[in-house]
N, C-alpha and C positions, 0 to 999 in steps of 0.2 A: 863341295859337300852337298847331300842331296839333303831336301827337306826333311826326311825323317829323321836322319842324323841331328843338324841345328835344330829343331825340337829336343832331341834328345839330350844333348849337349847341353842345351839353356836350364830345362827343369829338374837336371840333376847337378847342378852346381851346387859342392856343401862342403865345408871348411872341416876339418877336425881338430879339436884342439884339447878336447879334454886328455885324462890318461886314459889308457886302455887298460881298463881291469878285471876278467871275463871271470873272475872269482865270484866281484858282484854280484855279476849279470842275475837278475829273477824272470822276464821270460822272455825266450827264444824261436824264432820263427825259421821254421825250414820251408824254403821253397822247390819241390818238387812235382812239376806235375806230367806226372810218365806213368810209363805201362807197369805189369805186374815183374816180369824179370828186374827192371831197375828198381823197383820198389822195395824187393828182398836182398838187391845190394845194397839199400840204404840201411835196413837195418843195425847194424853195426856201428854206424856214424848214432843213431841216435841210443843204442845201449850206452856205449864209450862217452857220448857226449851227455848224460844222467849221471853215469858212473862220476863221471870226474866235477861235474856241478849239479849235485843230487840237489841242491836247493831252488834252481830254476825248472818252471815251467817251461814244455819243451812242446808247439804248436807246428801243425803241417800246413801248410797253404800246398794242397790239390790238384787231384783232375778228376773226372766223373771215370777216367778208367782204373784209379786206384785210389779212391778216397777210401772206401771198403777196409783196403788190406790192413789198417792202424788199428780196428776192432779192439783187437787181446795186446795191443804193445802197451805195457803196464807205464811206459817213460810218456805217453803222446796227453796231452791234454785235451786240446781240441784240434779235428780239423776241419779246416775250411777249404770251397772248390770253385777254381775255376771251369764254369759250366761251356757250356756250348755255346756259339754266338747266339743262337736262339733263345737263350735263358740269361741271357749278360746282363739283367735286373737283379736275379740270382747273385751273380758275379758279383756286383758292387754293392749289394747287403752285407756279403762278406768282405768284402774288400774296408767297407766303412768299421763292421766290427775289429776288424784286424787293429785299423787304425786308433783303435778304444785303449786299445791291447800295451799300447804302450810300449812298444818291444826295446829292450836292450843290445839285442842282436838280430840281423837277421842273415841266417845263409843263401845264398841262392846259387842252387847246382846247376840252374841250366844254360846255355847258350843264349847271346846278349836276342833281345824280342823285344818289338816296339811297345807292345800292351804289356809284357811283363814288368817293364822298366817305370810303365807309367806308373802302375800299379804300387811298385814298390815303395815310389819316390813319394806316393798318395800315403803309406801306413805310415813314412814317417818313423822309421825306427834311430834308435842315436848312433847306432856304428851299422852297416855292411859288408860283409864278405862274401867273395866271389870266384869260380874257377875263371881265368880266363877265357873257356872257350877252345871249341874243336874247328866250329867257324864264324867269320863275321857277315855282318848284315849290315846296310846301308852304308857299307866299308866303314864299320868300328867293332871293335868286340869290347868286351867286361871293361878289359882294361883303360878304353879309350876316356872312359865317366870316372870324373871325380866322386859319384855316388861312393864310390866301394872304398874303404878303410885299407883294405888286404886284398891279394889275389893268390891264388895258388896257379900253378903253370898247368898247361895240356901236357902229360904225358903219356905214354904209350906204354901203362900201367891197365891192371884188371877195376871193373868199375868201382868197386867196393874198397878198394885201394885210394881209388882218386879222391870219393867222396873222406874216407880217414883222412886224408891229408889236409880236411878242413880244421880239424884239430889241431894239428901241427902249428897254423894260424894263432891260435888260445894259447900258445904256449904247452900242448899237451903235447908227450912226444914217446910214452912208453905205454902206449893203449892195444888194446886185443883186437885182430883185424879177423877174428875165427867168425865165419858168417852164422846169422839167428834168423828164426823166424815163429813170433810168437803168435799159435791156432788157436789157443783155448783148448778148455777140458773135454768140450762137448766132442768135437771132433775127434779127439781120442778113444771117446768111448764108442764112436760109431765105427772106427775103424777096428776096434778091439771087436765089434760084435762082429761086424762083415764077415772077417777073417779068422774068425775062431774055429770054423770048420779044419782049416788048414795050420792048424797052431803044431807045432813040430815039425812044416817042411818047409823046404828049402826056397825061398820064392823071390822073383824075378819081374820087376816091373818094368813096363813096356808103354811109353808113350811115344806115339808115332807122330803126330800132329804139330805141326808148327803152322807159324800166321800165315805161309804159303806153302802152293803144292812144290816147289822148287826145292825148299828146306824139308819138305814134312816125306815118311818114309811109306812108300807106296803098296798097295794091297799084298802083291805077288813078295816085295821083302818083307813083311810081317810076316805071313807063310814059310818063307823061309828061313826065317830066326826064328820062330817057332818050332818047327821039325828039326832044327840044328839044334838047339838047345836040349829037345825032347830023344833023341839022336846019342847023345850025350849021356841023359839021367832022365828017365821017363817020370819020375817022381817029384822033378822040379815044377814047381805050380808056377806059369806066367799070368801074371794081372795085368791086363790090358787097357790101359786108361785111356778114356772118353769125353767127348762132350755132348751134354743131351743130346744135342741134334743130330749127333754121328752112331750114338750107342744101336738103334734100328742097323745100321749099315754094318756095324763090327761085330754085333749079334750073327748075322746072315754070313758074314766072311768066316766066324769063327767054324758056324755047321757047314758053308761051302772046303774049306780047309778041311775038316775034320781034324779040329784043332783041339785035342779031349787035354790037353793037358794046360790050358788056355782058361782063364777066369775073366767075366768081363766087368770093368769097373760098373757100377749101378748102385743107385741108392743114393748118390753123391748132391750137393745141394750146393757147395760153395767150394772155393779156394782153398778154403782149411780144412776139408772132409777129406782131400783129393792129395790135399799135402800129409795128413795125419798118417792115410796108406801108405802114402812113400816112405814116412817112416819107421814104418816094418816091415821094409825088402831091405832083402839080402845083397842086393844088385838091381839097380836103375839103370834102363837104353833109354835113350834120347837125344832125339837132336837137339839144335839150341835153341831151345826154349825154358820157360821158367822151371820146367820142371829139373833142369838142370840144376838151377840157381835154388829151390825146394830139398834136392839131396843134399847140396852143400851146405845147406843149414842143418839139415839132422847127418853130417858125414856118413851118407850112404855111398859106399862103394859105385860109381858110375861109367857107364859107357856111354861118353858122348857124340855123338854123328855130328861133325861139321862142315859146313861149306868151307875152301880152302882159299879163305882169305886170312891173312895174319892179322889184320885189326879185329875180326870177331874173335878167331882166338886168342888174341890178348884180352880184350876189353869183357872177352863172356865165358871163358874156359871155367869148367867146372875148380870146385873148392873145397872138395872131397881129399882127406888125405891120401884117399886110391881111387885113382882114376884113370881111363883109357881115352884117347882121343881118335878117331877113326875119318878120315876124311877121304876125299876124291885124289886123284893122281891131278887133276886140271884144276889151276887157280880159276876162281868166280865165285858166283852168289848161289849155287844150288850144290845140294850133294849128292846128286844124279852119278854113278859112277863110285860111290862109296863100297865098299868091301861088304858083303853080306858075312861071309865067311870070317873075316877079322873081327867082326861084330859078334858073333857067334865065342870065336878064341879068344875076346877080352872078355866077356860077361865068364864065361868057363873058368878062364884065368882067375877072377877076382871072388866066385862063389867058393871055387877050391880051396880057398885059404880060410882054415877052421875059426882065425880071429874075429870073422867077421861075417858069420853065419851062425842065424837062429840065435841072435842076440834081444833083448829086447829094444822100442829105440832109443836111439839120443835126444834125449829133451833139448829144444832150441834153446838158446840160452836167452833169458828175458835183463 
């Protein structure tokens, strides 16, 4: 057994013995600290997990890449973050408040971590629950620590899935797995102004951008799902989503293209401005990135581009009651070799259907 394990081992020895009675519980500490796509799969664990103990305080423990996105979720109390190694003073301000916090529960979604583990074992809450784990570290995972009360298994389920299944834990087992994601009102109304030029047509949102250029869809396919779309219904408005630092770049592709039927995101300030647009298209492309995980909160009809591995698309497939998936012919990590033209015949496919054009949109459910 390697030292970090017996560490580990030793200061998570804990006995349970009371009853388990998650009815009690008054407050609840969720551990996640992940990116913005996981963060919109949590949602739904913490509606579901308010819904059914509306009396408990329901608290996040963090990261500095999504401590943000809790804003407007009307169920989060507080949250707290673990910073970067360079602010780990940071860290354990919070870390000690947590411990104030008294918790009755605490979830922890992530894979077994030496500092997470210590962290935990320091707030001191009276029950833990935990997934087991997709891998181990210092050869033990979740399971191997008497820390944890419960575990739920790794399955080869979508994320938002996995996370519900922390419920199942509590004794909950007839809960809504339909995905949320609560913006606020302000972002609504900026999106209502953006777009009100364009209010009665048919429009088609286009995010090309993922965390690499392998995943993310390249200058010449934007061009060409644009003129295939345009191709199609000259009349169909695409909005072209952005990040500051690119909008210069996709400004320049859109006059190089002669791209007139082509809108480009602008104006936008945060996560919730960027989601509020999505939710009033008609039809969302996108590879796998959040923005996926963004339509399936407001059920936007979506065309997702993915890399043609089967654990991303299980674990990150869109959650849209209508949706296309469009991949490479060659298993890997890039979607290099993806169909333009399929991409083209799904977004076509799913604008055609009058049920779900020029709707207003689907409020995230809070």
């Amino acid at each position: 057994m390697s030292l970090k394990a017996a560490i580990l081992k030793f200061l998570t020895r804990k006995t349970y013995t009371d009853e388990f009675r998650p009815e009690t519980f008054k407050n609840i500490l969720i551990v996640r600290p992940a990116k913005i796509g996981d963060t919109i799969c949590m949602f739904p664990l913490i509606r579901e997990l308010n819904r059914f103990l509306p009396d408990a305080n329901i608290d996040i423990y963090a990261s500095t890449y999504n401590n943000f996105m809790f804003k407007y979720a009307p169920q989060v109390r507080h949250v707290y973050t673990k910073y970067k190694d360079r602010d780990t003073l940071k860290t354990l301000v919070d870390i000690i408040k947590m411990r104030t916090n008294h918790y009755d529960l605490i979830i922890d979604t992530i894979d077994i971590r030496f500092g997470k583990v210590i962290a935990l074992a320091f707030i001191k809450a009276r029950w833990l629950i935990a997934n087991v784990g997709y891998e181990s570290r210092y050869g033990l995972t979740n399971a191997d620590l008497d820390l944890y009360y419960r575990l739920t298994d790794w399955k080869q389920i979508h994320t938002s899935d996995r996370l519900l299944e922390f419920l199942q834990l509590l004794g909950i087992d007839d809960y809504d797995s339909s995905m949320s994601f609560p913006i606020g009102d302000d972002a609504y109304h900026f999106a209502e102004s953006f777009l009100k030029p364009y209010q009665g047509k048919k429009l088609i949102g286009l995010n090309a951008d993922a965390s690499d250029i392998d995943r993310s869809i390249l200058d010449a396919e934007i061009i060409e799902i644009c003129n295939g779309i345009k191709a199609f219904d000259s009349k169909i408005q695409i909005l072209l989503f952005s990040s500051v630092s690119r909008r210069e770049h996709m400004a320049a592709l859109i006059k190089q293209g002669r791209l007139e039927n082509v809108i480009l995101e602008d104006g936008t300030t945060s996560i919730f401005e960027a989601a509020a647009l999505t939710s009033f298209m008609d039809v969302v492309i996108s590879p796998n990135t959040s923005f996926v995980h963004i339509a399936s909160a407001f059920d936007i009809p979506t065309v997702a581009i993915f890399q043609n591995d089967q654990n991303h698309l299980t674990y990150w497939a869109p959650r849209s009651s209508r949706s296309v998936l469009v991949k490479p012919e060659e298993p890997g990590t890039s979607v290099r070799g993806f169909s333009v033209n399929d991409t083209v015949k799904a977004a076509i496919t799913l604008i055609k259907d009058e049920s779900c054009v020029n709707q207003p949109p689907l409020l995230s459910k809070t």
